[in-house]
N, C-alpha and C positions, 0 to 999 in steps of 0.2 A: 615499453611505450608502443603502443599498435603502430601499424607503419602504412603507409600510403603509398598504391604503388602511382605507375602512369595511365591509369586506366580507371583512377579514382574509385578503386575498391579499400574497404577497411581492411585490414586485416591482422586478427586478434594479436595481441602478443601473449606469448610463452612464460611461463615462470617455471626455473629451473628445480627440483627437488629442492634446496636449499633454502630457494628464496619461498617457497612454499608454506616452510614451517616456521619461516622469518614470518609471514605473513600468518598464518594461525596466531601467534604468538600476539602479535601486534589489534591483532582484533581484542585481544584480552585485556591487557594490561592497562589500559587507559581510564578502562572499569570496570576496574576490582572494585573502589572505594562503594561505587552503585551497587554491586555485586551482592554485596558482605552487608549492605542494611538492608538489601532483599532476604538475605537472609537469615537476621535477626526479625526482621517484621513477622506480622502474620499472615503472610501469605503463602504458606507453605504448607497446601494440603495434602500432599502426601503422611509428613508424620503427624498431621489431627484425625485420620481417618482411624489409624489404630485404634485411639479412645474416645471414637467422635459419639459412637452408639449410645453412652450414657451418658453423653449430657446433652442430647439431641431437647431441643424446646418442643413440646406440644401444638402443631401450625394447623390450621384449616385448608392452607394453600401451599404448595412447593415449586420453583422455576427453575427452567433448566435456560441457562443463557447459551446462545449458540454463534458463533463468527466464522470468518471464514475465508479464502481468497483475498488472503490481503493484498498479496503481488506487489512488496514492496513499500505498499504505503503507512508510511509512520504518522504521517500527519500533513493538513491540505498543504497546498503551497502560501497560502494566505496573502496572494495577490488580489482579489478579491473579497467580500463580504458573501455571507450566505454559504459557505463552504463545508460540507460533512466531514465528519472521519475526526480522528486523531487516538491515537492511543494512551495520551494523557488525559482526555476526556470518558474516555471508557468506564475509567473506575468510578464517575458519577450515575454511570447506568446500572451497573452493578451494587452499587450500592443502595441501591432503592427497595435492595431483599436482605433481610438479615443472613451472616452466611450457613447459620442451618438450615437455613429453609432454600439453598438455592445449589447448583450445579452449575462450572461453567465450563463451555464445550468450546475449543474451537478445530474446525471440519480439517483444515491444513492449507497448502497451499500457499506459501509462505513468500516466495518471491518470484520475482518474474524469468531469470536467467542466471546462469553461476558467474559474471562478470565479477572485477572484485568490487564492486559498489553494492552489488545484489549481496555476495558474502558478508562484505559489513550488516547489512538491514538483517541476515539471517540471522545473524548472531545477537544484534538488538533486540528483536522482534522475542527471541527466547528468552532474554531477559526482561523483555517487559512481560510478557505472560507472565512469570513469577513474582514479578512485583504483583499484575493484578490479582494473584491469588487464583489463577487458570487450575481444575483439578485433573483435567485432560486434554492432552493436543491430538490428533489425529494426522500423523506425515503420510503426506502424498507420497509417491517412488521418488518424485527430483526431491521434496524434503528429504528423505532417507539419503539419500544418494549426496545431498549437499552438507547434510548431519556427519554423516560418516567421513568424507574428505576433511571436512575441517576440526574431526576429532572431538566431535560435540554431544554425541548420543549418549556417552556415560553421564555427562553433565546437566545433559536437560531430564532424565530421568529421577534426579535426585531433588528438582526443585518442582518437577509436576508430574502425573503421572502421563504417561504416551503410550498411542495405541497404533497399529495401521495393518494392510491388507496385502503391504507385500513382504513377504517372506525371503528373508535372502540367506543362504549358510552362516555367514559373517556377521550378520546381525539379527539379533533375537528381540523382536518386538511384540509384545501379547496384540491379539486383535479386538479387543475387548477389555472393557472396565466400568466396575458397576460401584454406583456410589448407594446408601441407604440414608433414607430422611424419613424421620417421624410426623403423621399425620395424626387428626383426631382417631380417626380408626385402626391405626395400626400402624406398621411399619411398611414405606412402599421404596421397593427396589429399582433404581434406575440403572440401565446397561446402556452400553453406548458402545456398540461395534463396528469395526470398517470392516466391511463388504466390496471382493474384487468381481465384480462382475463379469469379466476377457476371461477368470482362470474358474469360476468354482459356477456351480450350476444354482438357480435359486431357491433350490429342495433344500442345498442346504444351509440356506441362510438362518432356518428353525434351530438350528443345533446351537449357533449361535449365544442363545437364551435360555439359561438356566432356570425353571422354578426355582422361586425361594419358598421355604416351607414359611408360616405365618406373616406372612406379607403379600401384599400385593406390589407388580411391576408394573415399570412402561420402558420395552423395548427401542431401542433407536438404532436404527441402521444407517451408515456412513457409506455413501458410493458414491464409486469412482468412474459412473458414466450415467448417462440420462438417457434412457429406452422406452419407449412408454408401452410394449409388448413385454418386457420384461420383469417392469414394475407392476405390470398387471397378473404376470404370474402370481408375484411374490404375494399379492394381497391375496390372490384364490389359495394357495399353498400353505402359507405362512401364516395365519390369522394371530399367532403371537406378535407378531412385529405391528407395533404402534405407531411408529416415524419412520419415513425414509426420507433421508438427504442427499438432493441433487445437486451436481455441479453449476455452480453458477451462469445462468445467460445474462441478465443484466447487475447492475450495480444495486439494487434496491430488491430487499428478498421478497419472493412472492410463493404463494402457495400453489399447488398443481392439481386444479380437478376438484374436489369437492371438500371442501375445510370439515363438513361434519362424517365424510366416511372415516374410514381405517382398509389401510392407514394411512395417516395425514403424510401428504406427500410436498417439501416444498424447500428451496432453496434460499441461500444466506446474505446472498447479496456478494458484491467484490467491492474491494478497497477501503473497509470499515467503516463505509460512512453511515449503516445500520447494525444493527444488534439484534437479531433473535431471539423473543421468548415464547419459552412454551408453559403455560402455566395449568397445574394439574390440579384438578380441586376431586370431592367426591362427585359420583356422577349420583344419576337417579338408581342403577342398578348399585347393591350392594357390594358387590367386587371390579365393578366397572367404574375408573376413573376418566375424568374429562377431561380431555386436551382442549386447549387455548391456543392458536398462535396470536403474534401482534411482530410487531416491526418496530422498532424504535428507533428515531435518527441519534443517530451523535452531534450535536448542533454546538455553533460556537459559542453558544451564551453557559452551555455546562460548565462545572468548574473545574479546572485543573490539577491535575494530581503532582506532588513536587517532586516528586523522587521520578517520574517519569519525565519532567520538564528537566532535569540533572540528566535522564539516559540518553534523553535526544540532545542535550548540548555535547556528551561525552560521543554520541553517532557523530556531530559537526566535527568535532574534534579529530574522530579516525577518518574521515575523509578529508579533512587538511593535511594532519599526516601522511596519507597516503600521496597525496598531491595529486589529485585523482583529477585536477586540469589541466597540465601540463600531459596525464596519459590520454586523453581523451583523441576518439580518433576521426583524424581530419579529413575531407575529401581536398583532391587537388583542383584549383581553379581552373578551368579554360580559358586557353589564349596567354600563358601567363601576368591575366588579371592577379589586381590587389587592394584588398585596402588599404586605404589612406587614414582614417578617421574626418569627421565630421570639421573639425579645424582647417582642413586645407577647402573645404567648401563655401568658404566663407567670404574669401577675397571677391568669389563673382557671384553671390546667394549669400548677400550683409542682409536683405531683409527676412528672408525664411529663413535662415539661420539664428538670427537675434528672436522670432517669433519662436523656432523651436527650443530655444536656451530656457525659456517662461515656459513649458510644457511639462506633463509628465512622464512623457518620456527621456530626458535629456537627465533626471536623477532618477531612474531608473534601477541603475547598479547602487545608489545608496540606499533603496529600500531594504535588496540582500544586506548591506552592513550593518542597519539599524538591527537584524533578527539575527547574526551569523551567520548567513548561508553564502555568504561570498565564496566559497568555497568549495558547495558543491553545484558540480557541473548540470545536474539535471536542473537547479534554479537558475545558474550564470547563462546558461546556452540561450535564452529569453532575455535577457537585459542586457544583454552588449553585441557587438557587430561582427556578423561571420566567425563563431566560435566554430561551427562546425566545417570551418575552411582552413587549407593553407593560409597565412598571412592574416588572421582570424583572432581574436581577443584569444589568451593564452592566461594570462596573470597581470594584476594591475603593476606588479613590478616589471615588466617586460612591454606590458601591449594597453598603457594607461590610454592613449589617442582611441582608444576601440572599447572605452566603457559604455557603457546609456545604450538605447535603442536608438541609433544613430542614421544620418542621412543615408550611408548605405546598406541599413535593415530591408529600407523597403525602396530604394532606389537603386541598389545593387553593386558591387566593387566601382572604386571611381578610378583606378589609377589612370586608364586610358582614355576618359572622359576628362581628366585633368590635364596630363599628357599633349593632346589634341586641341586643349584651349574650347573645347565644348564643341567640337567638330563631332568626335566620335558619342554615338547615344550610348548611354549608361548602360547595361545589359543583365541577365543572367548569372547569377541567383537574386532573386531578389525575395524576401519574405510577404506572405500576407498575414494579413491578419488573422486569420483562423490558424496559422500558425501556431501560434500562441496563446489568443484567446479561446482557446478550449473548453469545452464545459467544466473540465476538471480542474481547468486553473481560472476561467474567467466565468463562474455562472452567472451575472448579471450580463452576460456579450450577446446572446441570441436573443433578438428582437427588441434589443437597444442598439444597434451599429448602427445608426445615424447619431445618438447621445454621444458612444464613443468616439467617434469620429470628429464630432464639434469640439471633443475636450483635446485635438492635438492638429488642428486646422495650423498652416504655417506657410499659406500663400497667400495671394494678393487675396483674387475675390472670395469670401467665407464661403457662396455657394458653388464655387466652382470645386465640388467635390471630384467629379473626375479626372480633374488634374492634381492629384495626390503626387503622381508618380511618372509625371513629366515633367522635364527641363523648361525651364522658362514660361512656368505656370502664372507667375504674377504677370496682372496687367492694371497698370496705372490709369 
């Protein structure tokens, strides 16, 4: 359990060798049963590649799908409407290309930190690729580095194929992998290389890219820095390389520079709430094919894939087990403040209190119940009171008075406001709203917070918005 000192710093806790491979273990077991119809399905392109060549269909168009930076995100938090992303919705984008005629790529960059909540997602996040039928991952260094601690590199190789750009003694990973798709005119080779930019010079990024004898290719290059002198080499030098992928700056992929040079330069988005296609058709030139990009949201109206809505229940599942709220790590209050919960506010605030009981923040924590997530702390730390404090909502079996978004969310610890008989002013921490309402978890909050705000009013005058978060706001 992380430990709090007197100076209110986190600090991680330790897991012993033991409890380490306690822990590997425990990330597995829970989903085998997911595991084992991943791989009876057909999502397993590694062993169709073998004998893919002769039953390849005759296409006029081929797509390579491309992802990336997820950092974690399985799916939105679905506090609000309008939300991208999920990885159960994925396979409706995907499926829009029959799978001979399509390649799906994703760049890497797989989670945000090696905490063990981030280790659980890594470990999901590999088995949803293979459910989606992914034909190559590209690991970032902290992917390799997180792959290898928890004993997983032999296992994700057998259900997709993986490629990356750093080399390590101990671990043997190609940095390249080319799939072939039949077109009307022939056969076209697609490579899909990572490229370490810090270690190799970009002369030799050509070497990269094999001709195929009677086929035509389109190379794709994976890097792992965004230079715009150096990407400018690569296209005077390089003229074989077709794509290059940049790391992510925003959420939403965009293209770099000019969408009809070569080569097409652009980035994937973070958090999956887009999809990358590059779609190849014949061009005007005889041996010259035409690249396409587009963007595609992942929107919540797609349809759901079930075996993926099974991986994410079995993800809630290892983070209850884990009990990954009770580790969760606290800061200590000043002054030794505390919460109270909203119940003892009552006796002197019977009218904002009965008004906040009819809001929705007050079922707040039963929204997590109605989905499962009661459990995990990155959605509880938003719906109950001082999770991220000493004396802080813990477990509804321990700290039931500290569920909902409560009087001291945004009014802040009462114990000495209580104490005092309302002598002393409420104080420090107190949450705001942007807190929480985030783009990422609230996208209808920016430039509706007057709407929000009318829907949890719970003083006297409705217009007396400036007193949200003063004592003795009502006036009769």
């Amino acid at each position: 359990m992380p430990i709090v000192n007197h100076k209110s710093k986190i600090l991680p806790a330790r897991r012993s060798a033991g409890e380490n491979r306690r822990f590997k273990v425990c990330l597995c077991l829970p989903i085998a049963a997911v595991w084992c119809l991943a791989a009876m399905s057909t999502c397993s392109p590694q062993g169709k590649l073998k004998t893919q060549d002769s039953k390849l269909a005759t296409v006029d168009e081929v797509s390579v799908f491309l992802t990336g930076n997820e950092l974690g995100a399985l799916k939105p938090c679905g506090c609000s409407g309008g939300q991208l992303g999920g990885l159960d919705r994925r396979s409706a984008v995907f499926a829009g290309v029959p799978k001979q005629k399509r390649l799906i790529v994703d760049t890497g960059g797989l989670v945000q930190s090696d905490s063990e909540q981030e280790l659980i997602k890594f470990n999901i996040i590999m088995q949803a690729f293979g459910l989606l039928g992914y034909d190559v991952v590209n690991l970032t260094e902290k992917d390799i580095e997180i792959g290898k601690n928890l004993g997983l590199l032999g296992s994700i190789g057998s259900s997709f194929n993986i490629i990356s750009s750093y080399g390590r003694p101990d671990v043997k990973v190609p940095v390249k992998f080319t799939k072939r798709l039949r077109m009307r005119n022939g056969i076209v080779a697609i490579t899909v290389a990572a490229f370490d930019m810090e270690s190799s010079h970009p002369e030799q990024i050509a070497e990269f890219f094999t001709p195929y004898r009677s086929s035509r290719s389109v190379n794709i290059a994976i890097l792992n820095r965004r230079a715009s002198a150096i990407i400018g080499s690569i296209a005077r030098i390089a003229p074989v390389v077709d794509c290059l992928v940049c790391p992510a700056e925003s959420d939403e992929p965009m293209v770099i520079g000019d969408p009809n040079e070569r080569p097409l330069v652009f980035s994937v988005g973070r958090f999956g709430r887009y999809v990358s296609r590059l779609q190849i058709t014949d061009g005007s030139e005889k041996d010259r094919l035409k690249i396409s990009f587009s963007a595609i949201p992942v929107t919540e109206n797609l349809p759901q894939e079930k075996l993926l809505i099974e991986l994410y229940k079995a993800y809630q599942q290892l983070v209850k087990d884990s009990n990954l709220l009770e580790k969760w790590g606290r800061f200590a209050l000043p002054n030794g403040l505390k919460y109270t919960g909203s119940e003892s506010c009552k006796s002197c605030h019977e009218y904002e209190y009965e008004k906040w009981s009819s809001e929705p923040h007050s079922r707040a924590y039963a929204t997590l119940q109605s989905v499962g997530s009661q459990f995990d702390p990155e959605c509880v730390v938003c719906h109950t009171v001082g999770m991220k404090y000493e004396s802080g909502f813990v477990s509804q079996e321990s700290t039931a008075h500290l569920k909902n978004v409560g009087c001291e969310t945004c009014h802040g610890p009462g114990s000495e406001h209580i104490r005092t008989l309302g002598k002393a002013k409420s104080t420090e921490p107190k949450s705001q709203c942007l807190d929480c309402h985030t783009p990422e978890q609230s996208s209808h909050y920016a430039g509706n917070e007057q709407l929000y705000l009318e829907k949890i009013i719970h003083w006297g005058e409705p217009n007396a918005c400036g007193d949200v978060k003063k004592e003795g706001s009502r006036k009769d």
